[in-house]
TORMIPA-173092 format. One record per residue (C-alpha): residue number from 1; x, y, z. Coordinates in nm, 4 decimals, decimal comma. Layout:
N
[tiza NUM [X Y Z]]
...
END
This chain:
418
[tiza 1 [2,5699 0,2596 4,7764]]
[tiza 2 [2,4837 0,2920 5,1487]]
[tiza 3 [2,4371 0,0357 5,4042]]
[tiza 4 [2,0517 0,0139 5,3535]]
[tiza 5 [2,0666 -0,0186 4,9685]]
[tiza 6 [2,3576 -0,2809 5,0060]]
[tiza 7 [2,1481 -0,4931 5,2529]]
[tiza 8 [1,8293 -0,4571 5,0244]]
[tiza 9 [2,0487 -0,6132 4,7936]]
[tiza 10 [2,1492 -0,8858 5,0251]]
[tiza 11 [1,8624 -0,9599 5,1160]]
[tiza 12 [1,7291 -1,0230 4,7566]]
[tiza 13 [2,0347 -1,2255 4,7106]]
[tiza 14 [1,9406 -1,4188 5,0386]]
[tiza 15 [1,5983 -1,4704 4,8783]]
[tiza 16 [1,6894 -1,6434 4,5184]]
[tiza 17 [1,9360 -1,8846 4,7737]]
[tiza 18 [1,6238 -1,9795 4,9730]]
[tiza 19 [1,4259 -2,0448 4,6782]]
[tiza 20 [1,6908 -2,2222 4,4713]]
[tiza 21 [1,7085 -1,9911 4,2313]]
[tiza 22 [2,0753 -2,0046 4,1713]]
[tiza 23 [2,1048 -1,8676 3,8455]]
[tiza 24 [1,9041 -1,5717 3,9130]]
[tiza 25 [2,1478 -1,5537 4,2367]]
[tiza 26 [2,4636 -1,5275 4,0387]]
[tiza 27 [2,3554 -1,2504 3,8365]]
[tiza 28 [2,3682 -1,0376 4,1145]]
[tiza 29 [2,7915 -1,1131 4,1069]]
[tiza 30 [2,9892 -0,8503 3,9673]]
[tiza 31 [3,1863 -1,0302 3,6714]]
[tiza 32 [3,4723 -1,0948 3,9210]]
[tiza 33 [3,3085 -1,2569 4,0962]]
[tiza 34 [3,0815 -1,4276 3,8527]]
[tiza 35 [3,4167 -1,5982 3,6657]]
[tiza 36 [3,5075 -1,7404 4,0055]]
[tiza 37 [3,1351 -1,8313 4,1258]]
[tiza 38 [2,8896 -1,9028 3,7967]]
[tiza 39 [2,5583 -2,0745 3,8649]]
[tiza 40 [2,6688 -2,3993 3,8134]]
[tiza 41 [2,9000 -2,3686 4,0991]]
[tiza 42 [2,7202 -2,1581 4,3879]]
[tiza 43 [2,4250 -2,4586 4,3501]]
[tiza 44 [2,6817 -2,7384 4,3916]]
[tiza 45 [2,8321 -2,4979 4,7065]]
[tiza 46 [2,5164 -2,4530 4,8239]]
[tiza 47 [2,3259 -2,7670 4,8197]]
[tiza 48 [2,6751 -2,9314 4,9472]]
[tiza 49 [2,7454 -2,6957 5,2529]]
[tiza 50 [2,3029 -2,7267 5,3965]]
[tiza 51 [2,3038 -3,0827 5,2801]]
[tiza 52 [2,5783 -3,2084 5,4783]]
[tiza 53 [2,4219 -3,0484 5,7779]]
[tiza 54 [2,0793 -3,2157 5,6948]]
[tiza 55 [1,9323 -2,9396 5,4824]]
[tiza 56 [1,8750 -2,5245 5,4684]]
[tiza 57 [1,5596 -2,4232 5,6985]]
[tiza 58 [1,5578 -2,0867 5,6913]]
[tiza 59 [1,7550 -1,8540 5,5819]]
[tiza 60 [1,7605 -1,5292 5,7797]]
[tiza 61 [1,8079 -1,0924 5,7964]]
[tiza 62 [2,1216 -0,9949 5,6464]]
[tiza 63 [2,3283 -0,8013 5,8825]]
[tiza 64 [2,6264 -0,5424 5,8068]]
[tiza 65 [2,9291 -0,6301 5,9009]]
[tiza 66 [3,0934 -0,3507 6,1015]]
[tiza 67 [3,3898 -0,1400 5,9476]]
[tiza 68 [3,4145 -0,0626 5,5539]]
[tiza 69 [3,2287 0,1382 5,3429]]
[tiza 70 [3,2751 0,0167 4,9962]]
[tiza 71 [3,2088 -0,2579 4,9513]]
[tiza 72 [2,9343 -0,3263 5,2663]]
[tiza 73 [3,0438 -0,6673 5,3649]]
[tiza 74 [2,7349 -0,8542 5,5155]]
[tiza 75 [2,6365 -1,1721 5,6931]]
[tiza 76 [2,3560 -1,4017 5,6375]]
[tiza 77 [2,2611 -1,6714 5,8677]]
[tiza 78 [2,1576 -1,9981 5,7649]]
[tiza 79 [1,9418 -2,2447 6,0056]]
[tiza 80 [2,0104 -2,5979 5,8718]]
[tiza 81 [1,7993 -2,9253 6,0192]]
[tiza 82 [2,1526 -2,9948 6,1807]]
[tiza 83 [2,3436 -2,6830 6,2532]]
[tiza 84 [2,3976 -2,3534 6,0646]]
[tiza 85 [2,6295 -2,1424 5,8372]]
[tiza 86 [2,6571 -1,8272 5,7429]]
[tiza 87 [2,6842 -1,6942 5,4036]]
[tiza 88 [2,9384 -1,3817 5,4029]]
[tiza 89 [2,9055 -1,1152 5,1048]]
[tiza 90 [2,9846 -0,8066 4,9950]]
[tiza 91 [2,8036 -0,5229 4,8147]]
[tiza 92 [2,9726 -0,3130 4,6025]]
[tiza 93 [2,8934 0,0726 4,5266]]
[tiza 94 [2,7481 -0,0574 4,1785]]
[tiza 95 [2,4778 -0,2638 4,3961]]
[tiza 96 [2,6721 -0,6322 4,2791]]
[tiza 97 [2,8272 -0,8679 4,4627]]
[tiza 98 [3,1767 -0,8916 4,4880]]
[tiza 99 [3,2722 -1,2002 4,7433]]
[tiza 100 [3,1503 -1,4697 4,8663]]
[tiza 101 [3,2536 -1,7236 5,1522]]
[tiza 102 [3,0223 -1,9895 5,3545]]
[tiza 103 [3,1068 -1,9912 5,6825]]
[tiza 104 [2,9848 -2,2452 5,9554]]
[tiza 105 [3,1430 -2,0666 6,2252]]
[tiza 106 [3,2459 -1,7195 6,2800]]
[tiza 107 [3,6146 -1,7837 6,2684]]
[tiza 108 [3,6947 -1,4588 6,4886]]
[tiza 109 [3,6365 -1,8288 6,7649]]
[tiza 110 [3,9785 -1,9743 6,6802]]
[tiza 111 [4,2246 -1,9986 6,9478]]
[tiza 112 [4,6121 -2,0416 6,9161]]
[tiza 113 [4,7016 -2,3889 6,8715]]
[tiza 114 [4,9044 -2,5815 7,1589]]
[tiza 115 [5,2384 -2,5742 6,9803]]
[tiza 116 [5,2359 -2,1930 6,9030]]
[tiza 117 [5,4212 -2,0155 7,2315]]
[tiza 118 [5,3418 -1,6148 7,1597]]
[tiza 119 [5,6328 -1,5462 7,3976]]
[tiza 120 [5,8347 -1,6772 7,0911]]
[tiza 121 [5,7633 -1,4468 6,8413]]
[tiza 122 [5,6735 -1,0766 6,7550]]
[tiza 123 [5,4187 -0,9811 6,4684]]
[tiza 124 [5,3700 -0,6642 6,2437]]
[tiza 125 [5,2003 -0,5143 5,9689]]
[tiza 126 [5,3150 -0,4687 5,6096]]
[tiza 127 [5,2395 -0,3772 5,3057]]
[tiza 128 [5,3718 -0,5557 4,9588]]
[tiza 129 [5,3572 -0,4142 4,6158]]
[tiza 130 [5,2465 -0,0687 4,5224]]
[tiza 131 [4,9732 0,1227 4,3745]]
[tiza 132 [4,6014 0,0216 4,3714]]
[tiza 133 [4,6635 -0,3674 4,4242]]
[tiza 134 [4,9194 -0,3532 4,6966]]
[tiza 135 [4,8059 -0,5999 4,9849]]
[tiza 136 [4,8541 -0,6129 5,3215]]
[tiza 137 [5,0413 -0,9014 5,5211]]
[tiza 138 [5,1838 -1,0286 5,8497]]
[tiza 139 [5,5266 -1,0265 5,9060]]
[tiza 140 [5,5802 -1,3248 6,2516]]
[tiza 141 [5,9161 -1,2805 6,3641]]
[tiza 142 [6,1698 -1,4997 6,5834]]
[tiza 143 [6,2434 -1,3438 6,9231]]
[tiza 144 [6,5246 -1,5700 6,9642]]
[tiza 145 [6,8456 -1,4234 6,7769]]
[tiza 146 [6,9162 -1,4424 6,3892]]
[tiza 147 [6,9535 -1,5509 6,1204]]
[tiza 148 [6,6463 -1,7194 6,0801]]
[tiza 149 [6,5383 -1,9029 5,7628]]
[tiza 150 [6,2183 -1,7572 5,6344]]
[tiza 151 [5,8861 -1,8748 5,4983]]
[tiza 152 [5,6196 -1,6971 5,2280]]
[tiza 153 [5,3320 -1,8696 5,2445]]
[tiza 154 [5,1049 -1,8875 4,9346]]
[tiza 155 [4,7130 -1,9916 4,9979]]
[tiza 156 [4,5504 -2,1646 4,8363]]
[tiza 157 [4,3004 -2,0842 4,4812]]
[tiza 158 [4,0062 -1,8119 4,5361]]
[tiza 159 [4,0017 -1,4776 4,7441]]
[tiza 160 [4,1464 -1,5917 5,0402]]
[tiza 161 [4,2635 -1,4004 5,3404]]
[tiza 162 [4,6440 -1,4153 5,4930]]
[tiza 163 [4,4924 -1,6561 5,7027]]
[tiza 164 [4,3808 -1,9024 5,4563]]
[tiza 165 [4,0432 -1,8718 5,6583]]
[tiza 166 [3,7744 -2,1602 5,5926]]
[tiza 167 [3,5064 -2,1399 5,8170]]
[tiza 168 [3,6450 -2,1422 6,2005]]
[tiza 169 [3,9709 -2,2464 6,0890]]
[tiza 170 [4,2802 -2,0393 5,9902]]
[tiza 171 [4,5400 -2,3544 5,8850]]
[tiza 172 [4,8299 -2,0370 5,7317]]
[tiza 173 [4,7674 -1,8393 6,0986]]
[tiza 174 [4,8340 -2,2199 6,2729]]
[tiza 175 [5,1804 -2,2475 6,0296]]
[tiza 176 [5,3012 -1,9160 6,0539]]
[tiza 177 [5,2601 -1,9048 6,4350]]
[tiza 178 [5,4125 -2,2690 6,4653]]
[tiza 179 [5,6786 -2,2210 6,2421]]
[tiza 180 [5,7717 -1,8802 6,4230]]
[tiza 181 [5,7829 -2,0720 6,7525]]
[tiza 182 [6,0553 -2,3032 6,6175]]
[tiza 183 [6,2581 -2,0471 6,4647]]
[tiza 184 [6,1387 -1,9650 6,1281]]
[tiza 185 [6,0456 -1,5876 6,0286]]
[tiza 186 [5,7021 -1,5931 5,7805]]
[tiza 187 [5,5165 -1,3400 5,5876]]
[tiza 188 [5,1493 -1,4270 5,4606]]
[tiza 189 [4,9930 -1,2073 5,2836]]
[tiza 190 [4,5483 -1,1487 5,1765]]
[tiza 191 [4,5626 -1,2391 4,8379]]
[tiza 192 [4,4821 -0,9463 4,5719]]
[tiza 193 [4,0967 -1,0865 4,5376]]
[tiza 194 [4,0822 -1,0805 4,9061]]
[tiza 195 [4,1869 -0,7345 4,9449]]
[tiza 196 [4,0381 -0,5774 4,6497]]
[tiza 197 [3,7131 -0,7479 4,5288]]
[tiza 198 [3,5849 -0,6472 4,2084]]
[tiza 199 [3,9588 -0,4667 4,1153]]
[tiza 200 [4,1454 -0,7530 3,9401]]
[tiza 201 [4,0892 -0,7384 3,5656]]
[tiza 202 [3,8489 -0,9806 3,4077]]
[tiza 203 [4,1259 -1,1541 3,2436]]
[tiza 204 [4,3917 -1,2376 3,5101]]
[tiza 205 [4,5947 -1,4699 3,4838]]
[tiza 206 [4,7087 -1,7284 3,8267]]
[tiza 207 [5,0294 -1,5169 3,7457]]
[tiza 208 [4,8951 -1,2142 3,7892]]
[tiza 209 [4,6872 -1,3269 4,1243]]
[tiza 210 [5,0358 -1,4791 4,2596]]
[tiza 211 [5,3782 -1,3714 4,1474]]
[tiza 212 [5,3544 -0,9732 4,2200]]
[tiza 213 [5,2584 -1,0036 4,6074]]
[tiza 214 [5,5249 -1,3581 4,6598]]
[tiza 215 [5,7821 -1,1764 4,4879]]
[tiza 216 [5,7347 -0,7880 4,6922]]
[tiza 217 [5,7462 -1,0769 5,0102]]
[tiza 218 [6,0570 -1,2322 4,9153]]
[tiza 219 [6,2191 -0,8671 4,8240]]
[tiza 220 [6,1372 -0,7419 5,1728]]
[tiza 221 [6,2343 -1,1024 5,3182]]
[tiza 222 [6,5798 -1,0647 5,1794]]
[tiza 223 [6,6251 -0,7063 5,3285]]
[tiza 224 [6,5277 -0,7672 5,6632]]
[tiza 225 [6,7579 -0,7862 5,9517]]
[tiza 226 [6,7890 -1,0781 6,1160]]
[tiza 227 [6,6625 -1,3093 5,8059]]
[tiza 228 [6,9200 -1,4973 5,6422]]
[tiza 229 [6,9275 -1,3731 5,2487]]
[tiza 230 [6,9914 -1,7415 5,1360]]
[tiza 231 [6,7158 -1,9223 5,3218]]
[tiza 232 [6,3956 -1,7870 5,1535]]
[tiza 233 [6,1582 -2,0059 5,0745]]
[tiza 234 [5,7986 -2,0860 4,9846]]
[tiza 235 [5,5773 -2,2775 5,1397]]
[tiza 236 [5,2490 -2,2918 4,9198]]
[tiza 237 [4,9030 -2,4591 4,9573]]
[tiza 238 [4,6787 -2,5726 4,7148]]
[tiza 239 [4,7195 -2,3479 4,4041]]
[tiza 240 [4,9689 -2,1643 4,5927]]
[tiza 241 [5,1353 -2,5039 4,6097]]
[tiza 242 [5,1087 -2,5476 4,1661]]
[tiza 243 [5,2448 -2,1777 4,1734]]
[tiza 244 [5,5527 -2,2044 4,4468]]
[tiza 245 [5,7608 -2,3604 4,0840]]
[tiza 246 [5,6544 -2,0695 3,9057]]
[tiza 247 [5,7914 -1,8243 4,1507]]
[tiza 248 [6,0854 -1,9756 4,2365]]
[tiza 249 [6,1502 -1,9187 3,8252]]
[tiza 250 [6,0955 -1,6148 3,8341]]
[tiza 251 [6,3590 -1,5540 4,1241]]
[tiza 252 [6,7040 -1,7589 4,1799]]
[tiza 253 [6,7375 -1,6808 4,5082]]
[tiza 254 [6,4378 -1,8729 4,6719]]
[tiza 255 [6,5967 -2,1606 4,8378]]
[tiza 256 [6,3835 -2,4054 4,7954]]
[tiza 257 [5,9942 -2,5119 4,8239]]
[tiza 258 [5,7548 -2,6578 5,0424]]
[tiza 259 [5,4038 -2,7839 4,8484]]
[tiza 260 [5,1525 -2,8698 5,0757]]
[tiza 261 [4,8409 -3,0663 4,9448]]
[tiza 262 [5,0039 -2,9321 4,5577]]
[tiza 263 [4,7331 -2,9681 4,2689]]
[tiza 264 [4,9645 -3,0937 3,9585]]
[tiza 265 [4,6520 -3,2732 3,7711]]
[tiza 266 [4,5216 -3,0237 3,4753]]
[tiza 267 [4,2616 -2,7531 3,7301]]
[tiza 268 [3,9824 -2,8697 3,4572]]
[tiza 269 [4,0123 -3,2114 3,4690]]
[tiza 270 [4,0721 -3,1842 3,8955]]
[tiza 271 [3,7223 -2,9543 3,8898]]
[tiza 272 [3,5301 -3,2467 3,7131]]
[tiza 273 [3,6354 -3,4984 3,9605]]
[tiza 274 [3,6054 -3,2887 4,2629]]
[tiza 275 [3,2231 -3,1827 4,1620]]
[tiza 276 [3,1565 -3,5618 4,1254]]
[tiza 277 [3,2723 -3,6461 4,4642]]
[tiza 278 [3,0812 -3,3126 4,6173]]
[tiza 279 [2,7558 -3,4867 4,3565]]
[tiza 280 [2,7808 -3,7813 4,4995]]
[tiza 281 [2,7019 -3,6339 4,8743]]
[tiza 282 [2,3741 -3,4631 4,7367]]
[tiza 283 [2,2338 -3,7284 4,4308]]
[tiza 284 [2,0219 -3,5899 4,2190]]
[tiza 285 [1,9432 -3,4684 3,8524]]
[tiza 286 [2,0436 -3,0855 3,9523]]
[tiza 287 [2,4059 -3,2593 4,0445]]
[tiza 288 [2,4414 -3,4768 3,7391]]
[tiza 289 [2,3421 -3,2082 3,5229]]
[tiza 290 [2,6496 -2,9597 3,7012]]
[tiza 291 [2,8349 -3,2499 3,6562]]
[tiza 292 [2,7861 -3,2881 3,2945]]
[tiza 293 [2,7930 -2,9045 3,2006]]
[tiza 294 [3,1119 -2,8714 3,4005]]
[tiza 295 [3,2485 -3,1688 3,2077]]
[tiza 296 [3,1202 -3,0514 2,8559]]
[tiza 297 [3,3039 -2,7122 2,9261]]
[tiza 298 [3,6165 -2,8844 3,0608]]
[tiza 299 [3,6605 -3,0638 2,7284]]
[tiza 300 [3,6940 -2,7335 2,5974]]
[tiza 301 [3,9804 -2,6225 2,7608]]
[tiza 302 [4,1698 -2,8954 2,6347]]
[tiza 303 [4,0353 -2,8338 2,2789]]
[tiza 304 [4,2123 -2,6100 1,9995]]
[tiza 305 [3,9567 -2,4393 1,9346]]
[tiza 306 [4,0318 -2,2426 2,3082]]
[tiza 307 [4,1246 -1,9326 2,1991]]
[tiza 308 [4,2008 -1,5543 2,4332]]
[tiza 309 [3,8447 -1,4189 2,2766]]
[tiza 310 [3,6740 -1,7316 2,4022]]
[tiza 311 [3,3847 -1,6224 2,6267]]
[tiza 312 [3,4252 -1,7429 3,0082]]
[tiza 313 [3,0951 -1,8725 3,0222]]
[tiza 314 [3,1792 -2,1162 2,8290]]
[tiza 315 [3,4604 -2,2727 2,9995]]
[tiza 316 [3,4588 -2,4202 3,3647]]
[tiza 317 [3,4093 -2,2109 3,6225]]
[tiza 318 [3,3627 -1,9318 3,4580]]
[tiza 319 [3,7446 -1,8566 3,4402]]
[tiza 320 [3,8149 -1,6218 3,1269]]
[tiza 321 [3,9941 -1,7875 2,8265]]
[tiza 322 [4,3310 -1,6573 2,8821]]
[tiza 323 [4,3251 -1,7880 3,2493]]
[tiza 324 [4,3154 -2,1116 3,0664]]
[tiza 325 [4,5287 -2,0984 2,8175]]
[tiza 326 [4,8178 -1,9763 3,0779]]
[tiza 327 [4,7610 -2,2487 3,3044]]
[tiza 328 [4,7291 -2,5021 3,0250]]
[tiza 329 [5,1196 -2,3773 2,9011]]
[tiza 330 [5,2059 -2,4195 3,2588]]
[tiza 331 [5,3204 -2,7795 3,4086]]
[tiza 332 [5,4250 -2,7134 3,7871]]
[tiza 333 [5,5792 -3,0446 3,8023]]
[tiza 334 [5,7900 -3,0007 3,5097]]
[tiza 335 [5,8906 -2,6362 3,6354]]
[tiza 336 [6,0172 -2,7675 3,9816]]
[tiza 337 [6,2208 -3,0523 3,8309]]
[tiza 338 [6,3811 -2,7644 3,6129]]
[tiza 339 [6,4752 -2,6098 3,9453]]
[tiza 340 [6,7247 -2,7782 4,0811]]
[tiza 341 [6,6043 -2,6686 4,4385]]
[tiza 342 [6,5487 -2,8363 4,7546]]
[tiza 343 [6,1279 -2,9747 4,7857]]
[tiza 344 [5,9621 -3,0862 5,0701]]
[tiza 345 [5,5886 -3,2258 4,9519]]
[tiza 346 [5,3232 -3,2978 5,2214]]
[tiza 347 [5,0050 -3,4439 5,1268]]
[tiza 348 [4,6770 -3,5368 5,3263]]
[tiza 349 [4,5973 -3,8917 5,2892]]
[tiza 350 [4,2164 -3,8001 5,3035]]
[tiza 351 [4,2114 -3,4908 5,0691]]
[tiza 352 [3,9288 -3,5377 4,8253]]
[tiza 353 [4,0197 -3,2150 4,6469]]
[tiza 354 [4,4138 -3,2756 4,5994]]
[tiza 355 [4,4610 -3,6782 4,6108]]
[tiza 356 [4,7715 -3,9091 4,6665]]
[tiza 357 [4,6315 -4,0564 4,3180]]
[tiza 358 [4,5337 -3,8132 4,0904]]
[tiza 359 [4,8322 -3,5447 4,2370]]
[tiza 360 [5,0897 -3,6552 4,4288]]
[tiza 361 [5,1302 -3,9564 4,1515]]
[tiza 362 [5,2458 -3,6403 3,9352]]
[tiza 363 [5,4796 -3,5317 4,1704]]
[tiza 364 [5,6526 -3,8804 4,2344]]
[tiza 365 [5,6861 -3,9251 3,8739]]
[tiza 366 [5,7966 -3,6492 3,7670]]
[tiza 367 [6,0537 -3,5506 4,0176]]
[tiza 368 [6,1918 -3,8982 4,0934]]
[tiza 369 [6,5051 -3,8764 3,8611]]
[tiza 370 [6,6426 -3,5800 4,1180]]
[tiza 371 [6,7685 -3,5750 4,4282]]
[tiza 372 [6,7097 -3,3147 4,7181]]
[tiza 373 [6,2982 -3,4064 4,7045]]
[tiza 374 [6,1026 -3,5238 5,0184]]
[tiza 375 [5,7795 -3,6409 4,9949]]
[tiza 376 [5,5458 -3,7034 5,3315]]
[tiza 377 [5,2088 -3,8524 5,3181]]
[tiza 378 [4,9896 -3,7687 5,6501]]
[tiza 379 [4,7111 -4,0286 5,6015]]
[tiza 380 [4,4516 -3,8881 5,8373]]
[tiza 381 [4,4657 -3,5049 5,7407]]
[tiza 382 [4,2676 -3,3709 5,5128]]
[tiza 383 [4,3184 -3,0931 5,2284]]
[tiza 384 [4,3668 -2,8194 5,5076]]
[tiza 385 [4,5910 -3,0872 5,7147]]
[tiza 386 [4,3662 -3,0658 6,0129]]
[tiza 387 [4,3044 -3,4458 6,1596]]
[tiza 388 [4,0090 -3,6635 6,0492]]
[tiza 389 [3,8220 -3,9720 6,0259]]
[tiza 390 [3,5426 -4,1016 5,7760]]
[tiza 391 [3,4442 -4,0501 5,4023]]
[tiza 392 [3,5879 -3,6699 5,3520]]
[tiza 393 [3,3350 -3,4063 5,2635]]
[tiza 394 [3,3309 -2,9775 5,2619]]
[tiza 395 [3,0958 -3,0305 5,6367]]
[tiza 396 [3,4130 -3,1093 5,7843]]
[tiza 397 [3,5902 -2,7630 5,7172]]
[tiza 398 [3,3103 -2,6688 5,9831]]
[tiza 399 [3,4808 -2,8306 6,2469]]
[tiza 400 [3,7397 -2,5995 6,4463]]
[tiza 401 [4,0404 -2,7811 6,4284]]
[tiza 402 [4,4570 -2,7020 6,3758]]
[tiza 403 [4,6662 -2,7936 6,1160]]
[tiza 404 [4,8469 -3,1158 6,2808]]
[tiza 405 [5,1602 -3,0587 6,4940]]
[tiza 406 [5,3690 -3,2864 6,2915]]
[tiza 407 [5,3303 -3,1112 5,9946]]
[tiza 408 [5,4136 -2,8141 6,1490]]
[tiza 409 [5,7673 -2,9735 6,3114]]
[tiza 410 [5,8523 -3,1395 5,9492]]
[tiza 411 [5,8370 -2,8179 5,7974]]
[tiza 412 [6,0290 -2,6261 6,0835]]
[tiza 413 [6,2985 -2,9016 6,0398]]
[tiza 414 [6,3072 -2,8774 5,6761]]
[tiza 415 [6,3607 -2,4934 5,6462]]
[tiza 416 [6,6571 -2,5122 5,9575]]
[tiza 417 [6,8104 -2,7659 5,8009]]
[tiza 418 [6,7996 -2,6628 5,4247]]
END
């Protein structure tokens, strides 16, 4: 499709958002995208991101982003009563969508955050894996002599970038340049999803979306001059957090793991409780009812009668059935006590999406009999550890901030040290 057909379709996409027509909306997604996104979810998305900035006003022109052929990634500005966003797309050659991102800034505005000193590192390109769903990463290197210890960072759940971009903020960009200024060599990596919308197989699995690209960075980690072989480890956020345990299974010689803001409740159960919270922002019967259908399907997933030939729209999020079932046989906490490696667990004391209660609870319990576990609890940083006051909501991802310094220097410690 060329650019003109892909912003026609853009356009009518931009259309069925104005008009609240969300259902229409997602069946423009390519089924990708659709698993990830359904109905339910881009109306609790959208009515949370324009109501928290007083509500959409217009919605304007799609414009092509430069650079790319296939898909045509596009822009679409948003005037809310208090501020704007932009809703960032692509357009495949089959005329679907196949991402989707709301941005409230462009995030090409951040700036390097006071502790990063660029005359303390080097960067360069790489590429992990090989054939179709090889993706690219950043390799942030040391100047300072070897051996370093060295990081992998894992973001968090969705397509995101090597960055871990959310709106003006890149939080993996803030560790991997902070980290690299105290001594630490990283690799981050654009997640599979990220780097090849609408190519990952209907069915994949949070193994498939993280082991192949963590494992081709600890391979090339381990092989690298100036790294030392025995000090690999993983630093993980979010879902890349739940699936740091699962890697280090699959490969002995990862040192040891740091899980920042680390989901361990069941992901259904966590997605019911997070859309209340997000419902509660924007009352009304549209909320309850996501609330309630997400719930219904939720119960599902715990059911028996789950089986691989289950169809996605039936379960929450539109996630196929043997996403489900793998993450249901999969207990992160459980996995790391198995270990027997060193853990270093940081948590936001205002994260409404991973909480000291419903999470970190796991985490203390189940990994309390062992020994080589720290556990930090930052109680003014939020889920992407950037510094906050007030009720937590998604408006404040808006807000161009840094992932705070102290995290940054507990981590650095931790890796030198361990």
């Amino acid at each position: 499709m060329d650019g003109d057909g892909a912003l026609g379709v853009a356009r009518a996409f931009a259309a069925l958002l104005e008009a609240g027509h969300f259902d229409q909306a997602a069946a423009l997604f390519a089924p990708p995208l659709r698993a990830v996104v359904p109905a339910e979810a881009l109306r609790l998305a959208w009515t949370s991101e324009t109501g928290a900035r007083g509500g959409a006003r217009a919605v304007g022109d799609p414009e092509p982003v430069p650079g790319g052929a296939d898909p045509v990634r596009v822009r679409i500005p948003v005037t809310c009563a208090d501020g704007g966003l932009t809703v960032v797309t692509s357009v495949g050659a089959d005329g679907l969508l196949h991402g989707l991102r709301l941005d409230a800034h462009d995030s090409a505005d951040w700036q390097a955050p006071p502790y990063a000193h660029q005359d303390r590192f080097t960067e360069r390109e790489v590429l992990l894996g090989t054939g179709p769903l090889a993706v690219p990463g950043t390799l942030t290197l040391p100047s300072a002599p070897g051996p370093w210890p060295a990081a992998v960072l894992l973001a968090g759940g969705g397509p995101f970038d090597r960055d871990g971009t959310s709106g003006p903020n890149k939080p993996l960009k803030d560790l991997a340049w902070g980290l690299a200024s105290r001594g630490a060599a990283v690799l981050r990596f654009d997640k599979p999803a990220f780097a090849h919308p609408g190519r990952l197989p209907a069915d994949s699995t949070m193994a498939d979306e993280y082991l192949p690209p963590a494992l081709a960075a600890v391979e090339l980690l381990r092989h690298l001059p100036g790294v030392d072989p025995g000090r690999i480890h993983l630093v993980g956020h979010s879902m890349g957090g739940k699936a740091a345990p699962r890697i280090a299974a699959a490969d002995p010689s990862i040192a040891g793991l740091v899980l920042l803001a680390a989901d361990a409740q069941p992901m259904h159960r966590a997605a019911v409780r997070v859309a209340r919270h997000l419902a509660a922002l924007t009352p009304g019967p549209d909320a309850d009812r996501m609330v309630a259908d997400l719930a219904r399907k939720a119960e599902l997933v715990d059911s028996p009668d789950l089986t691989p030939d289950t169809p996605a729209r039936l379960l929450p999020l539109g996630f196929s059935a043997p996403y489900w079932l793998d993450l249901r046989a999969y207990d992160p906490v459980a996995t790391a006590a198995a270990l027997g490696r060193p853990v270093l667990i940081l948590q936001g004391g205002r994260d409404y999406q991973v909480t000291v209660a419903d999470d970190l609870a796991r985490w203390r319990r189940g990994l309390a009999h062992r020994g080589g576990v720290t556990i930090r609890v930052h109680p003014d940083a939020n889920h992407l550890f950037l510094p906050g006051t007030g009720h937590p909501s998604p408006a404040e991802y808006a807000t161009p901030g840094h992932v705070v310094a102290e995290v940054v220097d507990e981590i650095a410690t931790w890796l030198i040290r361990t």
